[in-house]
KOLKOL-107556 format. One line per 10 residues: number of its first residue (from 1); their letters; for each residue x, y, z of C-alpha. Coordinates in steps of 0.1 Angstrom, whole numbers, plus 5000, padded with zeros to 4 digits. Layout:
! residues N
NUM	A	X,Y,Z  ...
This chain:
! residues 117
1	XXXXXXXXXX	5000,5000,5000  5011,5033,4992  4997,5066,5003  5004,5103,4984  5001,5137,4994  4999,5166,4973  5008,5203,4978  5015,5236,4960  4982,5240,4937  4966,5276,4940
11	XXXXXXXXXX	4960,5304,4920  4982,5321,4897  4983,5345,4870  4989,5337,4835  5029,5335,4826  5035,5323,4866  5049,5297,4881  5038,5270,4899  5059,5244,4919  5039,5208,4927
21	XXXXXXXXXX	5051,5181,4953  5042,5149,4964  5053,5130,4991  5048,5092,4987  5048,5072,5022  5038,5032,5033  5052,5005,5008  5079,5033,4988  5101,5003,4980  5076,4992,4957
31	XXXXXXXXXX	5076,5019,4937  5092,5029,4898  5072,5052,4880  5055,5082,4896  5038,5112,4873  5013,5138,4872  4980,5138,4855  4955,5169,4855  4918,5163,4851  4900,5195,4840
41	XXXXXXXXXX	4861,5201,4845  4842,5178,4823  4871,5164,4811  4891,5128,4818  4921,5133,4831  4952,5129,4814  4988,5124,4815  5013,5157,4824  5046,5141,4833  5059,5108,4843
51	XXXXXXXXXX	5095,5098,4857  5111,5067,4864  5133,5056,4896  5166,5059,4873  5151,5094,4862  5138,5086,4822  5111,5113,4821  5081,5116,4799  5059,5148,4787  5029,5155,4776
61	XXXXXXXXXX	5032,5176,4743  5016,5204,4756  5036,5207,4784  5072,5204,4769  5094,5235,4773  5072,5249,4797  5070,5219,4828  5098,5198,4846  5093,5169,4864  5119,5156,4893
71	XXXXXXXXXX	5125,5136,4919  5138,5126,4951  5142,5092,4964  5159,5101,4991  5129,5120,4999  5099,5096,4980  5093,5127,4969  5082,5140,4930  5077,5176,4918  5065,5191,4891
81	XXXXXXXXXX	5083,5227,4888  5050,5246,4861  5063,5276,4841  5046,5293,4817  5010,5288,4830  4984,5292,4806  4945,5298,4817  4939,5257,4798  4964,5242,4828  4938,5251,4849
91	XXXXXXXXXX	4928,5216,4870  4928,5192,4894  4962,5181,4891  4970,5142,4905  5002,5127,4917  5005,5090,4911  5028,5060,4920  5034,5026,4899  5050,4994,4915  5068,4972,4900
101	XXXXXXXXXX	5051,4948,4880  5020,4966,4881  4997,4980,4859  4972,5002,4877  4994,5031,4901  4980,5041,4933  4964,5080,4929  4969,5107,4950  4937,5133,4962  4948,5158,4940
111	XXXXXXX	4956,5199,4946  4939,5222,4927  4954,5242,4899  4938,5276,4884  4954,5302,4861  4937,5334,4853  4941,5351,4825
């Protein structure tokens, strides 16, 4: 069982930045992947940024240039460092964590992301 926390969502202003954590806690051994997916209102939520344990990362395309994700394992902790905030980022944005040899990750709550224009 693993068990994630999210922080740093809030309100910015178009062209700010943003920085997301997540702190994983419980069965961290278990874990390779962890990510960030965003679910927008009436939409299904999709994938933002995923990294690896050895630290391969993977973007969304409309997120490249503008979002970085990291990590610390020290920590079993992820971030997602947002730049460039547009008023479409605007969402619920959702840490996740994959074990090994899994397919479904376990989800986060999620912190709540809004950009004004």
């Amino acid at each position: 069982q693993v068990q994630l926390v999210e922080s740093g969502g809030g309100l910015m202003q178009a062209g700010g930045s943003l920085r997301l954590s997540c702190t994983a806690s419980g069965s961290v051994f278990s874990i390779n992947a962890m990510g960030w997916y965003r679910q927008a209102p009436g939409k299904q939520r999709e994938l933002v940024a995923t990294i690896t344990k050895s630290g391969s990362t993977n973007y969304a395309d409309s997120v490249k240039g503008r979002f970085t994700i990291s990590r610390d394992n020290a920590k079993d902790t992820v971030y997602l460092q947002m730049n460039s905030l547009r008023p479409e980022d605007t969402a619920n944005y959702y840490c996740s964590a994959t074990p090994w040899g899994m397919r479904t990750p376990y989800w986060g709550k999620g912190t709540l992301v809004t950009v004004s224009s």
